[in-house]
PDB file of N, CA, C and O in Angstrom, chain B, residues numbered from 101:
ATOM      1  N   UNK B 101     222.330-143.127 149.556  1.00  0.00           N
ATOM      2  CA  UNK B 101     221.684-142.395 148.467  1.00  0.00           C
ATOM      3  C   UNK B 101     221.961-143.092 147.140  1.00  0.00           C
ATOM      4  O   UNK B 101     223.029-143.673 146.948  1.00  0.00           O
ATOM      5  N   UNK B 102     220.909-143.025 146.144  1.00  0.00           N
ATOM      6  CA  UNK B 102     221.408-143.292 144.855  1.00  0.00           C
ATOM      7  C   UNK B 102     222.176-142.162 144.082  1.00  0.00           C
ATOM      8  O   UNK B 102     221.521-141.151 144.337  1.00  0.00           O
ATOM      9  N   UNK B 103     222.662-141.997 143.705  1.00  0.00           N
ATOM     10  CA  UNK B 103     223.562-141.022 142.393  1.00  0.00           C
ATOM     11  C   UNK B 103     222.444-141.582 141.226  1.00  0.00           C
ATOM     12  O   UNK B 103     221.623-140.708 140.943  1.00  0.00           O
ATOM     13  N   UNK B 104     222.320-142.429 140.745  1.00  0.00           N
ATOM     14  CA  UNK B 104     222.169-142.689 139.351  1.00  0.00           C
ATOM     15  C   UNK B 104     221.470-143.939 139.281  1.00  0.00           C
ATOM     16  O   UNK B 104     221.894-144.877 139.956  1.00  0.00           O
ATOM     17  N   UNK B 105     220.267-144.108 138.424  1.00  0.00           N
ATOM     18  CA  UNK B 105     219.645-145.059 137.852  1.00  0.00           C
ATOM     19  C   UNK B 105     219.728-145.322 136.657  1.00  0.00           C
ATOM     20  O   UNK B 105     219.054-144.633 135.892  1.00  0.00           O
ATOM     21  N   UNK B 106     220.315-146.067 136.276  1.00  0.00           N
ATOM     22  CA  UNK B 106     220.778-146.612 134.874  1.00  0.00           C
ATOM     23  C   UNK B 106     219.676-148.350 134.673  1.00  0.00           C
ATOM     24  O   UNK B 106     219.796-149.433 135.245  1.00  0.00           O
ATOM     25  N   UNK B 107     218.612-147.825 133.525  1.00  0.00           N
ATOM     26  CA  UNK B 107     217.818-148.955 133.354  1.00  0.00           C
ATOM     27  C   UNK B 107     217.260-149.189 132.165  1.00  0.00           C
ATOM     28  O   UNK B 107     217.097-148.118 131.579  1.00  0.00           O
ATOM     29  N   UNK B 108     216.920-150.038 131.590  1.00  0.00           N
ATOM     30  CA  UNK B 108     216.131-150.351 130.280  1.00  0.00           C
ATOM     31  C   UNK B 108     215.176-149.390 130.066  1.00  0.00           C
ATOM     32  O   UNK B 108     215.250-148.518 130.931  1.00  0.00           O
ATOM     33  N   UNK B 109     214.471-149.236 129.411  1.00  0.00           N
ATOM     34  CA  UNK B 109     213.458-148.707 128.907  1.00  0.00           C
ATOM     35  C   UNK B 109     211.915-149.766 129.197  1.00  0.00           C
ATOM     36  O   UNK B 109     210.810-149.650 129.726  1.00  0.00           O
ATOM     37  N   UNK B 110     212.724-150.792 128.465  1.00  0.00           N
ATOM     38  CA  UNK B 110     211.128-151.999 128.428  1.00  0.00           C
ATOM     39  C   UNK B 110     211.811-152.668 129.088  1.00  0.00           C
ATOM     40  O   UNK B 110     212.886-153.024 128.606  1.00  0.00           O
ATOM     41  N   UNK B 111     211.403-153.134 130.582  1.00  0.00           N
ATOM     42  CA  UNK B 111     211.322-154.383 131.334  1.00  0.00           C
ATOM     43  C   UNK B 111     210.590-155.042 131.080  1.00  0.00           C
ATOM     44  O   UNK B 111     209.643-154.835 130.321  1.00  0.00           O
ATOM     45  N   UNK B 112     210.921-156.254 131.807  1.00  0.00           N
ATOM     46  CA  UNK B 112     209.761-157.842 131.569  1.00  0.00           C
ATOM     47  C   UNK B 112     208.496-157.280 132.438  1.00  0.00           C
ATOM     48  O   UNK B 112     207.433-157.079 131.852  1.00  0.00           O
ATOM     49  N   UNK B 113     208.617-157.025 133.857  1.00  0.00           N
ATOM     50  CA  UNK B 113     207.440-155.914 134.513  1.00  0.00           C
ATOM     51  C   UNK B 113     206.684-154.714 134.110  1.00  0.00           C
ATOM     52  O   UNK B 113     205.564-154.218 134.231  1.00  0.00           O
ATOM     53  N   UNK B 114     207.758-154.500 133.610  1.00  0.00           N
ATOM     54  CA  UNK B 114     207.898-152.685 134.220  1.00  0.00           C
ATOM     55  C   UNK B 114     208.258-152.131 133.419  1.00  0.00           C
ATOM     56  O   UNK B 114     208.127-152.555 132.271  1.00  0.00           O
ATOM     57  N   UNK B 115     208.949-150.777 133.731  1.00  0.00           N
ATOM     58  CA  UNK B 115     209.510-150.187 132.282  1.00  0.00           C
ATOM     59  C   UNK B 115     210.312-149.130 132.910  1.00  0.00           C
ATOM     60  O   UNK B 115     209.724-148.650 133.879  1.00  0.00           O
ATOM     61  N   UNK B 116     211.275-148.695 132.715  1.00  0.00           N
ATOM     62  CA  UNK B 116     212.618-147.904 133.556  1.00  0.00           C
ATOM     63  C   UNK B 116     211.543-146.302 133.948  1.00  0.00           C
ATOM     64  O   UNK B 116     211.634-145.788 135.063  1.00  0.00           O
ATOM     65  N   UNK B 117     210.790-145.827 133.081  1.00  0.00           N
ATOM     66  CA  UNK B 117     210.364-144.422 133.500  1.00  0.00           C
ATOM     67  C   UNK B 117     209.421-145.325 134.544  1.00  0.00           C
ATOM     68  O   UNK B 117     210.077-145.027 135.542  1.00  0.00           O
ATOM     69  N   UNK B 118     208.493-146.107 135.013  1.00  0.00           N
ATOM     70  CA  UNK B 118     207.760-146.825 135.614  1.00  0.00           C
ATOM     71  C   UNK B 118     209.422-146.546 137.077  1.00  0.00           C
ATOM     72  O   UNK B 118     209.612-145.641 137.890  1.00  0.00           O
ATOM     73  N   UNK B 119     210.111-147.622 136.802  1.00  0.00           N
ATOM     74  CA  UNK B 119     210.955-147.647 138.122  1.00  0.00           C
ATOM     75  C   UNK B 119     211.681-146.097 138.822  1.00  0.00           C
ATOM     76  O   UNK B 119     212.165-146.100 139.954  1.00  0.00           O
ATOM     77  N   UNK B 120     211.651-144.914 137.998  1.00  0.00           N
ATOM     78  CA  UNK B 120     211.962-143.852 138.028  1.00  0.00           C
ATOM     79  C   UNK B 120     210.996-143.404 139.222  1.00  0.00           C
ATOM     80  O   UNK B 120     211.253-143.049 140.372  1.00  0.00           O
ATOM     81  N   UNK B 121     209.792-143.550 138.531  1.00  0.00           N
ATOM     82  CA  UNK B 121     208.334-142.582 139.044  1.00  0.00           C
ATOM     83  C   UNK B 121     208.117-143.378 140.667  1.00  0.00           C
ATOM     84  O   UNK B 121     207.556-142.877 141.641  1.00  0.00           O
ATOM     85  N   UNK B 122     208.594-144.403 140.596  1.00  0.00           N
ATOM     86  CA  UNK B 122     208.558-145.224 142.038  1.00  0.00           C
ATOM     87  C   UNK B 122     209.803-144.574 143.202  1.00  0.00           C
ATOM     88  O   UNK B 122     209.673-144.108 144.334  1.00  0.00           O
ATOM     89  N   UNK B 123     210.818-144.758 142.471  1.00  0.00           N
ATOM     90  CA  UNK B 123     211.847-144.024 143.279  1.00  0.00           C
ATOM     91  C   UNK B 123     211.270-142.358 143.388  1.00  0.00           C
ATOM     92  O   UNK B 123     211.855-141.481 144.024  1.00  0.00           O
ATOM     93  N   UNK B 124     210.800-142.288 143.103  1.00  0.00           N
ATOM     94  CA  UNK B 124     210.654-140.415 143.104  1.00  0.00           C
ATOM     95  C   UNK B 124     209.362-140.175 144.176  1.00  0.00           C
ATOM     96  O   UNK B 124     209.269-139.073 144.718  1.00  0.00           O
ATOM     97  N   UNK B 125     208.090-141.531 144.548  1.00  0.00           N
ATOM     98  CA  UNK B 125     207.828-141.616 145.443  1.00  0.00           C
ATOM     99  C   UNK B 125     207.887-142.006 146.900  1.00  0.00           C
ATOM    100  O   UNK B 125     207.255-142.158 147.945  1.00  0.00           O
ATOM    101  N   UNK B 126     208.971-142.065 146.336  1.00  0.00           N
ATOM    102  CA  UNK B 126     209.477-142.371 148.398  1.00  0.00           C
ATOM    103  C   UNK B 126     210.645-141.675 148.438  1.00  0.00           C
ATOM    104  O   UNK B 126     211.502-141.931 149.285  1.00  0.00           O
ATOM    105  N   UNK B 127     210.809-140.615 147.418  1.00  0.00           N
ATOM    106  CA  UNK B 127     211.758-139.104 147.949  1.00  0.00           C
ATOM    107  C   UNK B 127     213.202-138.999 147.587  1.00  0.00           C
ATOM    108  O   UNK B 127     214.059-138.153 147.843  1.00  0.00           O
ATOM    109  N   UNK B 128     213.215-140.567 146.643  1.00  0.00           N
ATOM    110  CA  UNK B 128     214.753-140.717 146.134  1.00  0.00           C
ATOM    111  C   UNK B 128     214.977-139.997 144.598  1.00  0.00           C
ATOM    112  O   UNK B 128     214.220-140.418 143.723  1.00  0.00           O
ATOM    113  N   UNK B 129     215.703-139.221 144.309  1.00  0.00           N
ATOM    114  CA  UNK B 129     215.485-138.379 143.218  1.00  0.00           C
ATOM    115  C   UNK B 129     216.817-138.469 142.605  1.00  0.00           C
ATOM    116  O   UNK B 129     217.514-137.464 142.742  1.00  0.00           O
ATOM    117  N   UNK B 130     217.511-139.835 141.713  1.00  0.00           N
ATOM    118  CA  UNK B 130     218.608-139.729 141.354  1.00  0.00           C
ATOM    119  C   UNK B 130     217.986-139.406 139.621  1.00  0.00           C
ATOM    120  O   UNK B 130     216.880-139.495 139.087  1.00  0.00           O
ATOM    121  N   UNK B 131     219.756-138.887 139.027  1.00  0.00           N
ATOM    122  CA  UNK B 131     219.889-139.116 137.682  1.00  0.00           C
ATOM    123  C   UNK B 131     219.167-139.960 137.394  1.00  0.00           C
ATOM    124  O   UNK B 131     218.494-140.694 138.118  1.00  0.00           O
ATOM    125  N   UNK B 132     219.298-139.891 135.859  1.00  0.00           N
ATOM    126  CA  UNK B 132     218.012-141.240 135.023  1.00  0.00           C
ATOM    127  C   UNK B 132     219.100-141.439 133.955  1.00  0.00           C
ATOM    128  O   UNK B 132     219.410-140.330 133.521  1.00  0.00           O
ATOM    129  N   UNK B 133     219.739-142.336 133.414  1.00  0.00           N
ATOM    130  CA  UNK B 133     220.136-142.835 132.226  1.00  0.00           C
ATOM    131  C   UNK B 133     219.235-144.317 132.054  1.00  0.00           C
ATOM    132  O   UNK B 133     219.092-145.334 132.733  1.00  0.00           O
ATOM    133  N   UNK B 134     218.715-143.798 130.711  1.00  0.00           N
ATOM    134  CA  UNK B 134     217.847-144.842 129.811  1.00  0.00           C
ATOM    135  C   UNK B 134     218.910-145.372 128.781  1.00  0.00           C
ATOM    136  O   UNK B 134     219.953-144.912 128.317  1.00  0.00           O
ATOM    137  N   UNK B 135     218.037-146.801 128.586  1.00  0.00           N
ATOM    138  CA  UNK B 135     219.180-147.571 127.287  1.00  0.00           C
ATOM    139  C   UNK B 135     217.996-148.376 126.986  1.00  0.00           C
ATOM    140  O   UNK B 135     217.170-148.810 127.789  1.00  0.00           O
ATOM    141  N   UNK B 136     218.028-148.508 125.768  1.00  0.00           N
ATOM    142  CA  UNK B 136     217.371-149.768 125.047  1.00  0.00           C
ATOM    143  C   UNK B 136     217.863-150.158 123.872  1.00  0.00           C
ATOM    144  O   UNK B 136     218.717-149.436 123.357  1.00  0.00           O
ATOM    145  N   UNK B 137     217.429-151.406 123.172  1.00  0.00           N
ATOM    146  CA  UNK B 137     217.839-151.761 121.987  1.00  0.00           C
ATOM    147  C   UNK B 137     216.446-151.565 121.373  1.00  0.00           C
ATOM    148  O   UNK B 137     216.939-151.883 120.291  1.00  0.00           O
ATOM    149  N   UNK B 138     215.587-151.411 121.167  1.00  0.00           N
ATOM    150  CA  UNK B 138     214.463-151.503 120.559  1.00  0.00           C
ATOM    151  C   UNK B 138     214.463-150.015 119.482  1.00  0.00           C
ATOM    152  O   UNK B 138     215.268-149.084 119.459  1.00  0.00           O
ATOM    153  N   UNK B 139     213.294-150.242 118.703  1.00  0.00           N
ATOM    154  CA  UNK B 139     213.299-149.093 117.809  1.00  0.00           C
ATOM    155  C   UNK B 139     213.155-147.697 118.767  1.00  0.00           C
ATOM    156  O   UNK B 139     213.246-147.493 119.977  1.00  0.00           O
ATOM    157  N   UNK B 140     212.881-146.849 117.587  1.00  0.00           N
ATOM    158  CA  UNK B 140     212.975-145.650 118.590  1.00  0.00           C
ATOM    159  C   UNK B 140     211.099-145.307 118.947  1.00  0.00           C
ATOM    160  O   UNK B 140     210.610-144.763 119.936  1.00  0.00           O
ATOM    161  N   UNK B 141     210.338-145.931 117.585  1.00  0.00           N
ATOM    162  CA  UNK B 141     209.032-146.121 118.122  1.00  0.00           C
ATOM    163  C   UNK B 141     208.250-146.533 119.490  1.00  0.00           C
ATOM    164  O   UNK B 141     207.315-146.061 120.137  1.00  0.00           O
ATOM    165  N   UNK B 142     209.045-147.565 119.588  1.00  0.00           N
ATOM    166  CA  UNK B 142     209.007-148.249 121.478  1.00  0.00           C
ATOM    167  C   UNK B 142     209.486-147.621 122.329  1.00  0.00           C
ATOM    168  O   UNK B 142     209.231-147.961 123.485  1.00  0.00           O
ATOM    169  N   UNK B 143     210.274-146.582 122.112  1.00  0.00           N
ATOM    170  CA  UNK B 143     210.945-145.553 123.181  1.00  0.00           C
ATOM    171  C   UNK B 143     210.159-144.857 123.321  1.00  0.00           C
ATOM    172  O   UNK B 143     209.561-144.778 124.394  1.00  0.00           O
ATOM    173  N   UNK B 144     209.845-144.001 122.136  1.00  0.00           N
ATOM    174  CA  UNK B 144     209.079-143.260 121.978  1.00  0.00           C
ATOM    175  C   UNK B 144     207.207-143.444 123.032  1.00  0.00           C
ATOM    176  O   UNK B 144     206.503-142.763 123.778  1.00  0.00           O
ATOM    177  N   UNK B 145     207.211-144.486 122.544  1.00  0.00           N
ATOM    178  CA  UNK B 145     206.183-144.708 123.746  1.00  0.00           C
ATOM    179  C   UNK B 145     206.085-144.659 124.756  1.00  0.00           C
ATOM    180  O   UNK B 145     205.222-143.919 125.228  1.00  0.00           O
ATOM    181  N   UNK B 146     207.009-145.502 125.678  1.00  0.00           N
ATOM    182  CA  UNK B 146     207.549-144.777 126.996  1.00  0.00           C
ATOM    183  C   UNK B 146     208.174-143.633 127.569  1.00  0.00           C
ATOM    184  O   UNK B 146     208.620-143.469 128.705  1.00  0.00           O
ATOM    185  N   UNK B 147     208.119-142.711 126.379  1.00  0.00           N
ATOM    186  CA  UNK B 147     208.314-141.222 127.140  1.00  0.00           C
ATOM    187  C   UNK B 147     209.677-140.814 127.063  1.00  0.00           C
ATOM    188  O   UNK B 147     209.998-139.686 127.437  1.00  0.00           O
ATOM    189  N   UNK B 148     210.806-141.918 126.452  1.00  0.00           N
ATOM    190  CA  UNK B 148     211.710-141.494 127.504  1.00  0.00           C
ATOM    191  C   UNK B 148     212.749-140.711 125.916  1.00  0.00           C
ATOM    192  O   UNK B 148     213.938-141.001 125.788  1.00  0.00           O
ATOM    193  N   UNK B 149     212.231-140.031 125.181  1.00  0.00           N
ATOM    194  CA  UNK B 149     212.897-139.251 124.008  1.00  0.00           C
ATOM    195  C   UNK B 149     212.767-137.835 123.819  1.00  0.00           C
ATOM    196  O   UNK B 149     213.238-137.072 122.976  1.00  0.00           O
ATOM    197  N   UNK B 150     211.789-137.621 125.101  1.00  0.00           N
ATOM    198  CA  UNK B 150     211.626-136.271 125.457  1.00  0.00           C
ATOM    199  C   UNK B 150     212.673-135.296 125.592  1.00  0.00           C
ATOM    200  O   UNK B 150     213.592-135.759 126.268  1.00  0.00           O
ATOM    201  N   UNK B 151     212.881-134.124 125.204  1.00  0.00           N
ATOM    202  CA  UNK B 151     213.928-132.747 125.708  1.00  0.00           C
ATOM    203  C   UNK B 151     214.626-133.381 126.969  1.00  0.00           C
ATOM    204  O   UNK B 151     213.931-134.062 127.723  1.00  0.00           O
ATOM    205  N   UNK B 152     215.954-133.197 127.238  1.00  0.00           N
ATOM    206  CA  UNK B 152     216.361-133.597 129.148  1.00  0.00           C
ATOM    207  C   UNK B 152     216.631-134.839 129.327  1.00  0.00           C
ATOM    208  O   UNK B 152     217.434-135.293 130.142  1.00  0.00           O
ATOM    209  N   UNK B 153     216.035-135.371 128.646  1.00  0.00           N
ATOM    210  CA  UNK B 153     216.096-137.467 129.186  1.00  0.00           C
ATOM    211  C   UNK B 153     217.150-137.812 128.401  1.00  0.00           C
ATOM    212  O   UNK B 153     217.330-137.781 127.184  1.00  0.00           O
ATOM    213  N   UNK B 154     218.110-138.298 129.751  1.00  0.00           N
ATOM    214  CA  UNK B 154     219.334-138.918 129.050  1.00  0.00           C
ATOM    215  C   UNK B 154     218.791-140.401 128.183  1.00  0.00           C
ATOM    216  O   UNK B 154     217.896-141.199 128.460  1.00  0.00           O
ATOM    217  N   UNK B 155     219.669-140.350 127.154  1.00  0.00           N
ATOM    218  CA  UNK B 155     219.003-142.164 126.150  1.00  0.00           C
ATOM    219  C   UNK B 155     220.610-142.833 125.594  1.00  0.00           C
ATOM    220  O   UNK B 155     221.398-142.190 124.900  1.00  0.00           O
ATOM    221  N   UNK B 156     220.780-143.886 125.961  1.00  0.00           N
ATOM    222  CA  UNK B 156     221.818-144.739 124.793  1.00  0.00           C
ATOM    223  C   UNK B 156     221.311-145.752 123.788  1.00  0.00           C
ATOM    224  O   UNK B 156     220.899-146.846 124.174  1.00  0.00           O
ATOM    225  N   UNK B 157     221.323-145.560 123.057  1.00  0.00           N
ATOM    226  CA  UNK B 157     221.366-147.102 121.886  1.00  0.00           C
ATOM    227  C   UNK B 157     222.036-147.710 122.189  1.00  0.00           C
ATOM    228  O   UNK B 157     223.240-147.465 122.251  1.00  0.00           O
ATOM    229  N   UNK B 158     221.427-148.850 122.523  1.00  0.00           N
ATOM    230  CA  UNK B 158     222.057-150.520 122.414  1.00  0.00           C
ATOM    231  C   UNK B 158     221.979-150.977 120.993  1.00  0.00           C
ATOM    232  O   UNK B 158     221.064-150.654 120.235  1.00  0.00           O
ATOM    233  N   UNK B 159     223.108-151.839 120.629  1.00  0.00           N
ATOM    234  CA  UNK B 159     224.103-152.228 121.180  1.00  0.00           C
ATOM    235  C   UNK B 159     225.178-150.743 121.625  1.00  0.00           C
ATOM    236  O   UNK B 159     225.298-149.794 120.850  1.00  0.00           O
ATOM    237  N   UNK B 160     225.936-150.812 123.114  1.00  0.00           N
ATOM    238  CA  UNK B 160     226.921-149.586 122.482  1.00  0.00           C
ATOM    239  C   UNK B 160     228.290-150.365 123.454  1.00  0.00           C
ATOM    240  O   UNK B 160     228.256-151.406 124.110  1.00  0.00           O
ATOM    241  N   UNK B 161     229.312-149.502 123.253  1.00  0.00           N
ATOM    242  CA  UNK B 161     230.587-149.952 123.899  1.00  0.00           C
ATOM    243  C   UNK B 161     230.733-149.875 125.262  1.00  0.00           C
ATOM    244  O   UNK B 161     229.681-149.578 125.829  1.00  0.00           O
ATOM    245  N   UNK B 162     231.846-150.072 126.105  1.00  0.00           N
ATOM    246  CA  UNK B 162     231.988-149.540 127.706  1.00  0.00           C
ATOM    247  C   UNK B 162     232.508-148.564 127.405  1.00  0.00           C
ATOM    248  O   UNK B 162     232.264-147.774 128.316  1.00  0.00           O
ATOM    249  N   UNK B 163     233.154-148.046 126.600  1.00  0.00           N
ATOM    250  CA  UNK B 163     233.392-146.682 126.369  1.00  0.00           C
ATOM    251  C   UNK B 163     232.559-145.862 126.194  1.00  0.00           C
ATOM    252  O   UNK B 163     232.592-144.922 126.988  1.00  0.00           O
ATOM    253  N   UNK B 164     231.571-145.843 125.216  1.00  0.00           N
ATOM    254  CA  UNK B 164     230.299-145.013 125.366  1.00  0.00           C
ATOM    255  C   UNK B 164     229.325-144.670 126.408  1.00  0.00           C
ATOM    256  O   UNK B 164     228.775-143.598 126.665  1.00  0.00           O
ATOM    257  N   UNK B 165     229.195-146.427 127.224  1.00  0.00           N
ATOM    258  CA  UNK B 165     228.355-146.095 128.533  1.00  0.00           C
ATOM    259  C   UNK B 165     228.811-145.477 129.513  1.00  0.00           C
ATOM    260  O   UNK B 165     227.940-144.983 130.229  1.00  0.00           O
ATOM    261  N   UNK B 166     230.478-145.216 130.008  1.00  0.00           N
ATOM    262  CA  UNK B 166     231.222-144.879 130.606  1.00  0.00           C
ATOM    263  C   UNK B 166     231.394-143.728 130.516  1.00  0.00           C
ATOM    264  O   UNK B 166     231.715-143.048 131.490  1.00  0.00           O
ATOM    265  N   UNK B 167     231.171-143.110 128.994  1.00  0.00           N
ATOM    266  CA  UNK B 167     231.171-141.488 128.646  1.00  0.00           C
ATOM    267  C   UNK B 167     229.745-140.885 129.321  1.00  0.00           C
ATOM    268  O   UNK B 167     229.713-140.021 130.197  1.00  0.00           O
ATOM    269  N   UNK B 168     229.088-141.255 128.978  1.00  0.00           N
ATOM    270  CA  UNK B 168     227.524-141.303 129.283  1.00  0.00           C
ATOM    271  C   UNK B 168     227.212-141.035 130.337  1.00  0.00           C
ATOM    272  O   UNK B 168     226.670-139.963 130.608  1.00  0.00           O
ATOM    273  N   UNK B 169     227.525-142.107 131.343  1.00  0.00           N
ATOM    274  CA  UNK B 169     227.477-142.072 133.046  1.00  0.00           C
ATOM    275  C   UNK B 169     228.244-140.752 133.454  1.00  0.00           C
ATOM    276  O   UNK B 169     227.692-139.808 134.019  1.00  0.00           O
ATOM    277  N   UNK B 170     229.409-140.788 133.148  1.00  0.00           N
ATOM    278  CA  UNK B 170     230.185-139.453 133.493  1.00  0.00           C
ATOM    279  C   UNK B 170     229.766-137.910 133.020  1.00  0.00           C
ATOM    280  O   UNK B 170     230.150-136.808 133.412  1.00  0.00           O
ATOM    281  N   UNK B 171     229.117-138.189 132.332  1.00  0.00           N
ATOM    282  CA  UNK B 171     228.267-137.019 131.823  1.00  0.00           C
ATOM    283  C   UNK B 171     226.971-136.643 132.534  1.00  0.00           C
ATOM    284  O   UNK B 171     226.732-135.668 133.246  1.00  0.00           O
ATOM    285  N   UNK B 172     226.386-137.413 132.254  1.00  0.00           N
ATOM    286  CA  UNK B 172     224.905-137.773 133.217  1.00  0.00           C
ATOM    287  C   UNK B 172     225.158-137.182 134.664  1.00  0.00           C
ATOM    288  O   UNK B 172     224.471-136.305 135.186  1.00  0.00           O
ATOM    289  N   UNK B 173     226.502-137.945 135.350  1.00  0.00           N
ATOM    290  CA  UNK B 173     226.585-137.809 136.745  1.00  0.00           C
ATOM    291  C   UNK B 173     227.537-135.726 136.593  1.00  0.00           C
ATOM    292  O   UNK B 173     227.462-134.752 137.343  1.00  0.00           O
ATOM    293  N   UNK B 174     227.741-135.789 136.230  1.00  0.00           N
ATOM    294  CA  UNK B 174     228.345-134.363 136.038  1.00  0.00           C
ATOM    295  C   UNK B 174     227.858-133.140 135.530  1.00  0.00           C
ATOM    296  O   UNK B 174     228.381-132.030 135.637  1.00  0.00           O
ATOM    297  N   UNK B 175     226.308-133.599 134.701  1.00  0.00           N
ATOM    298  CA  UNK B 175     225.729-132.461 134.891  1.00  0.00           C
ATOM    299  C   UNK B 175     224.769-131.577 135.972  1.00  0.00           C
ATOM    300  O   UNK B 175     224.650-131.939 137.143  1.00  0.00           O
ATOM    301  N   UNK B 176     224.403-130.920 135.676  1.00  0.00           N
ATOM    302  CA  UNK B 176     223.459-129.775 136.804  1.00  0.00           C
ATOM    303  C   UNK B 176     222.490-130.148 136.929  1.00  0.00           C
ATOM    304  O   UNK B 176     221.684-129.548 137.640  1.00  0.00           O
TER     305      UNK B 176
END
């Protein structure tokens, strides 16, 4: 099983809600933590600033992503 998908926002392909919506068709339904460095305009486009959707700003620490994940994976 996956626990957790932790992915960019803007891929060179693709785009992390894009790799989400793929896993969710073949029945795999993990967490979502999003990260990007880009403005929040470019996020904003891909959906992923909505109510619920976990997000980090890049640049951030291993401490922050580490808080993050543990949060992410620990909620309901």
């Amino acid at each position: 099983t996956i626990d957790l998908l932790l992915t960019d926002v803007v891929l060179r392909e693709s785009s992390g809600p894009e790799v989400y919506e793929q896993l969710r068709a073949l029945g795999i339904l993990p967490k979502v933590l999003y990260m990007s460095g880009y403005t929040g305009d470019v996020v904003l486009h891909h959906g992923v600033l909505e109510e619920g959707v976990q997000f980090l700003q890049k640049p951030l620490s291993y401490s922050a992503l580490a808080t993050k994940i543990r949060q992410v994976l620990d909620a309901t």
